[in-house]
C-alpha positions as CSV (number, residue, x, y, z in Angstrom):
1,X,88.1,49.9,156.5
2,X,86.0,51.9,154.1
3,X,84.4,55.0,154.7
4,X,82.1,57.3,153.2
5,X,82.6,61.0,153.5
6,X,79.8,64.1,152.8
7,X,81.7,67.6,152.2
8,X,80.3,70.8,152.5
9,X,82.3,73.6,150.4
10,X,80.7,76.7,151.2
11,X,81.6,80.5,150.4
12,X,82.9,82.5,153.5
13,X,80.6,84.7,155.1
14,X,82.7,87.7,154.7
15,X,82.7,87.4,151.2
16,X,80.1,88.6,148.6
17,X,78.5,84.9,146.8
18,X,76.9,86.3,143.5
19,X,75.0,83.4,143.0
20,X,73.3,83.1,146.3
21,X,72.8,86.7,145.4
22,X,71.0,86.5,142.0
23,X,68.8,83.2,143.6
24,X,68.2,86.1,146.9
25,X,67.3,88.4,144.3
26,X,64.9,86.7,142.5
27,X,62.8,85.2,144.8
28,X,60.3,87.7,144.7
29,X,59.7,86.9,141.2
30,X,58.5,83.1,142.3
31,X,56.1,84.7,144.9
32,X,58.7,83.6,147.5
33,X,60.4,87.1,149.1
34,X,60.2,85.9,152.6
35,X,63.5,83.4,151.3
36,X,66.7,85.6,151.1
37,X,70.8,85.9,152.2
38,X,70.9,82.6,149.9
39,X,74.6,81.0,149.8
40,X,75.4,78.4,147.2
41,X,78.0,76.0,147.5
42,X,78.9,72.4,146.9
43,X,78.7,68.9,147.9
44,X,80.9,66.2,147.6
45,X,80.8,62.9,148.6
46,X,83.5,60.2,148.4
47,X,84.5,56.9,149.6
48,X,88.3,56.4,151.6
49,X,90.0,53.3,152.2
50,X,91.7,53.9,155.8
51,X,93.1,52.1,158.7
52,X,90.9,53.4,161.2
53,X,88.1,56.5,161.5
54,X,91.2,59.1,162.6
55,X,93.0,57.8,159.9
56,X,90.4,58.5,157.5
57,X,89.6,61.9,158.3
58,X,93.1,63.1,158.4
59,X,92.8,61.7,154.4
60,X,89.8,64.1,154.0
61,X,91.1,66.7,155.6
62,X,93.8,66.9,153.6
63,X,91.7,66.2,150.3
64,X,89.7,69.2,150.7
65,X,93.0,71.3,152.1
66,X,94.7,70.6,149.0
67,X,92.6,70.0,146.3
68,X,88.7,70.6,147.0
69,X,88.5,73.5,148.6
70,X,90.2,77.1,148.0
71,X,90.3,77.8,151.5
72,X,90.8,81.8,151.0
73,X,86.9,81.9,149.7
74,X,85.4,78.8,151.2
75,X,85.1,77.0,154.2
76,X,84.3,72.9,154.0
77,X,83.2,70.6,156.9
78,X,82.6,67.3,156.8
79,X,80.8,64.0,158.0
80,X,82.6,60.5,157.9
81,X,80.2,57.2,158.1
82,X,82.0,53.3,158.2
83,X,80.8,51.5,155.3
């Protein structure tokens, strides 16, 4: 079976996001200062050949363990659809 998978890699809360920051920062200057505490992360979407849906997440899971995610400053979660 083939399944589509939508990551969200996100900065931990804890830690300080300097880009959300300067976007925060300057939303004042497009007459928007009611917008602020802006994170930015990323989003990834890939296809996974698997046996079954469990199967395919633990394939995800250990895609974004290993390789998409640097889980001492982010967090990821992720959706999994059947193609």
């Amino acid at each position: 079976m083939k399944f589509k998978a939508e990551i969200d890699v996100m900065p931990l809360e804890a830690l300080l996001d300097p880009q959300g920051k300067a976007v925060s920062n300057n939303m004042g200057n497009l007459g928007l200062p009611e917008i602020g505490n802006v994170r930015i992360g990323k989003h990834i979407s890939l296809e996974v050949e698997a046996a079954d849906e469990a199967d395919a997440k633990a394939k995800v899971d250990k895609a974004c363990k290993e390789l998409l995610c640097n889980q001492i400053m982010e967090r990821y979660e992720f959706e999994l659809n059947a193609l």
